[in-house]
Structures are given as C-alpha cells and as structure tokens.
ROMAR-151238 format. One record per residue (C-alpha): x, y, z negated. Coordinates in pm, whole numbers, padded with zeros to 5 digits, always signed. Layout:
N
XYZ/...
This chain:
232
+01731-10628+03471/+01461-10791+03729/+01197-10920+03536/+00886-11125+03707/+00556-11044+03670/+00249-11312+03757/-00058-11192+03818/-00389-11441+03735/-00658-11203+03891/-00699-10945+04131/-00760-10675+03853/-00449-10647+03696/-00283-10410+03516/+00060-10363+03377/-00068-10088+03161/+00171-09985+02897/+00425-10318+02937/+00492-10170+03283/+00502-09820+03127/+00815-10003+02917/+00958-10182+03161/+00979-09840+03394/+01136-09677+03092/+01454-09932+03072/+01513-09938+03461/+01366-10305+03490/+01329-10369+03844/+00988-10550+03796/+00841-10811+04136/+00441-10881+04123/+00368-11228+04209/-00008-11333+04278/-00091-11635+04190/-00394-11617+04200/-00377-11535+04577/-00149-11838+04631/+00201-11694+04651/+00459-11880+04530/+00569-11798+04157/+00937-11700+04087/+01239-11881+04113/+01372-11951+03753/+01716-11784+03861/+01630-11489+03979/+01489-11306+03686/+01585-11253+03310/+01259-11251+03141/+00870-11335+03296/+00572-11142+03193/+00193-11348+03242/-00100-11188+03260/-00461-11281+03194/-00732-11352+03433/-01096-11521+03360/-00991-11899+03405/-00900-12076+03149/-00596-12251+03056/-00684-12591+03193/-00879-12487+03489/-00612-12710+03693/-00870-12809+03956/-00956-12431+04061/-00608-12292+04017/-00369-12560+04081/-00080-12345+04033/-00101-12364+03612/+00075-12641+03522/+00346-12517+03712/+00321-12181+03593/+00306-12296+03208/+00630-12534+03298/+00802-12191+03438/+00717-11990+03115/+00844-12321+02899/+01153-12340+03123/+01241-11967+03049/+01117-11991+02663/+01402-12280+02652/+01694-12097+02828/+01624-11789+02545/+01533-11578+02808/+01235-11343+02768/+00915-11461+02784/+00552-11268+02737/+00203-11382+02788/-00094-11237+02743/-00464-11347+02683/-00470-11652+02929/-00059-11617+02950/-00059-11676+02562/-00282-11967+02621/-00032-12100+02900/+00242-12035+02710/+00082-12260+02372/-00034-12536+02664/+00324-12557+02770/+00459-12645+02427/+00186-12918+02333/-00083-12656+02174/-00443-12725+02216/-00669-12454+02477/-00967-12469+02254/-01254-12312+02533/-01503-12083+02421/-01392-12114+02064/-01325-11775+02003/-01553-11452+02185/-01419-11139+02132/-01425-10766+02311/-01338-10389+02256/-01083-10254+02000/-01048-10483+01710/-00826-10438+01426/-00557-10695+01396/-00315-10831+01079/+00012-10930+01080/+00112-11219+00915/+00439-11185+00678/+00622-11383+00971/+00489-11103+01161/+00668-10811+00970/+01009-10978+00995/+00975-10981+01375/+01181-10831+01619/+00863-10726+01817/+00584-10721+01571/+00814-10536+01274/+00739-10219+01474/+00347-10237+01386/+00209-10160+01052/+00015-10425+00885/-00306-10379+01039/-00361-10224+01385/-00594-10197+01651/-00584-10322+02021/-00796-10454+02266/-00951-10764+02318/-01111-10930+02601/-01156-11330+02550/-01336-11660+02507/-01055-11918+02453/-00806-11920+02164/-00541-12225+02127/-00365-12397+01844/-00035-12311+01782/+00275-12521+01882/+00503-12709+01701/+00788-12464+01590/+00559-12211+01678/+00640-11862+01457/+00241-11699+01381/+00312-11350+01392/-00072-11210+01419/-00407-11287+01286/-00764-11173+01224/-01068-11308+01125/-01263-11390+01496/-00898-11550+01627/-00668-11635+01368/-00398-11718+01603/-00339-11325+01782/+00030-11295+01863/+00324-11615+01830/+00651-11671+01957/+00868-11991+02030/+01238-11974+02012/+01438-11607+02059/+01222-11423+02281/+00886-11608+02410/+00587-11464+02278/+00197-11487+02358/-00068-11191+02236/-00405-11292+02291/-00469-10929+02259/-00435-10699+02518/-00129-10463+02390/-00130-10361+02765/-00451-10228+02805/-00417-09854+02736/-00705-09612+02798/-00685-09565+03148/-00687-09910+03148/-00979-09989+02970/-01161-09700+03201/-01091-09907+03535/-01233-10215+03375/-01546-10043+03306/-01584-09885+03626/-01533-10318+03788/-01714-10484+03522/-02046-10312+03348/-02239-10588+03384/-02037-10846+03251/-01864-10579+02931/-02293-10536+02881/-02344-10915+02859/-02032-10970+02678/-02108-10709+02412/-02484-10501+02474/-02446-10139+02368/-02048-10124+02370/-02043-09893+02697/-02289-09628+02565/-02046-09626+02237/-01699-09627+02406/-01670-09254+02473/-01672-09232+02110/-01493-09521+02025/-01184-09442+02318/-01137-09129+02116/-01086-09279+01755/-00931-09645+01873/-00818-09596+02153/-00553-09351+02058/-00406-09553+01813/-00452-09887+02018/-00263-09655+02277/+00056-09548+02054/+00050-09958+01920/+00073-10101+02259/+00376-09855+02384/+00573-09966+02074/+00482-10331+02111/+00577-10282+02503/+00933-10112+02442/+00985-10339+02147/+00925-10679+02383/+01145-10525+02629/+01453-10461+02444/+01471-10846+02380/+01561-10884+02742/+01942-10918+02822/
C-alpha cells in the first residue's frame, strides 16, 4: 500500500491519519508542494491524502501548482482509488469537480461539535461516528458541494463539513487529524494569529484540551482507520 501525501505548508502534520496509515503498513511519501516539488505520479500510489495550508483554493497566482493538484485528486477520485482532503484539500477536492471556493464565507476555530447528516450514518467512513462529535477546526473558506456530491457532515457555522464523490474520495473541512499534540505545536507557531482568530481561546484551552480534546482525539483515530481501510 504506498499512499501519497501533499503537503500545502511548512507546518504540517499527519496527526492521527498518519497514526492510521502506520497502523496498516502503508508505506506513506511526503510531497511539498508548497516548496515546489513535483506532486506524485498518478501510478505510483493507491490512494492520495491533501492537507491544508493558509491559501486558498484559487490562489493560482501564488501557488501555481493547484490546478494541477485538484486535477490529480479528480484523476484518482475517478479511477475509485482513495482520495482524502482536508480543510484546503476538501476545498481542492470540491474545485476539481465544479464546486464553488466561497472565500471568507465561513470563520471558524477550536473544537466544534459537528452533525452528521443521515447520508452521513450510512457511510463507510462517517458510520463509525455518533451523530454529533467534536473535532477541530481551523478555517475561513467553505465551498459548495459538487454535483453527485454525497453530504456526509454539517453544522451550523459550515454546513458543508465532510463529502465524498464516487467510492472513496472524501473532503473534511475539519481537522480529524489534528490530535492534541497537534493542536499543542500549533500553539507554540501561531499565538498571535489563534489570539486574532479567536481572543481568549489560548488562556481557555488547557481546560478545553482536557474535556474536547479527548473525545476529538478518540473521533479522529476512528475516522483515520476508517478512511484507510477503503484503500485497496
């Protein structure tokens, strides 16, 4: 199993997807974009994972690589091979079937709870959550959904949280991946901007790391493993 992994800014995690992947014997190659090396070769690898950075979807002129990226993730989405984006990779992944990046629409930060839609409960992936959980968020954009497009998770900030096209492609515009120790690393890069984004938040998060976090923890591992076993 050799599964691709693009990476969309320097501070990237695989968090508990690469927790997952480790766990099924994936052999996993890190590709950074954003640093200009080249992405993967369609034939190499059974299933693509996209991560999120701070551009947005569109920013074409600053990171030239993203239509090409978004035609990759549309090219595997098509063959039924495994597919998963998340935050700006869901936002790739609706711009490369025909959905709308809708900038700025949709703020939202910290631990959120989350709903999934009754599309959502008979999913492969997102049967393995109860109907409301917590994860992390960390965005501006949201997107509408594609054509054919399955909506698998909602809430009431970003009503379009987790979808997937075909057998196995599927954007979160949470981050599932973003475990505690995680969440700890981007506070020790970011303060300023997590105290612009959302004032107060960093004084409450050693409370709020032990009450959501855990559970936003034990959601993303299942969501991880669950994604995972769709790869053949």
């Amino acid at each position: 199993m050799r599964v691709a992994i693009v990476e969309n800014t320097k501070i990237t995690h695989a968090g508990q997807v690469g927790h997952a992947l480790a766990e099924a014997g994936a052999e996993t190659v890190t590709i950074r974009a954003y640093a200009g090396e080249p992405l993967p070769t369609f034939e190499d690898y059974e299933a693509l994972v996209v991560f999120g950075g701070e551009q947005n979807a569109r920013d074409d002129d600053a990171h030239p690589y993203l239509p090409e990226l978004a035609g990759l993730m549309r090219r595997f989405g098509d063959s039924g091979k495994a597919v998963l984006g998340i935050c700006l990779g869901s936002q790739l992944l609706a711009r490369a079937y025909g959905g709308e990046n809708l900038i700025g629409a949709a703020p939202e930060f910290g631990w959120c709870e989350i709903d999934r839609t009754d599309a959502g409960r008979s999913d492969p992936v997102l049967s393995v959550l109860p109907d409301r959980f917590l994860s992390f968020q960390w965005h501006d954009d949201t997107f509408s959904l594609p054509n054919g497009a399955l909506h698998l998770a909602e809430n009431e900030r970003t009503r379009h949280q987790a979808f997937r096209l075909g057998r196995a492609a599927y954007g979160f515009q949470f981050h599932f991946e973003a475990d505690r120790h995680v969440v700890r690393d981007w506070i020790q890069h970011f303060p300023e901007v997590i105290e612009r984004k959302s004032p107060g938040w960093l004084a409450r998060h050693p409370e709020l790391e032990v009450a959501d976090g855990v559970l936003s923890d034990q959601m993303g591992l299942s969501v991880g493993r669950a994604w995972v076993a769709q790869i053949r």
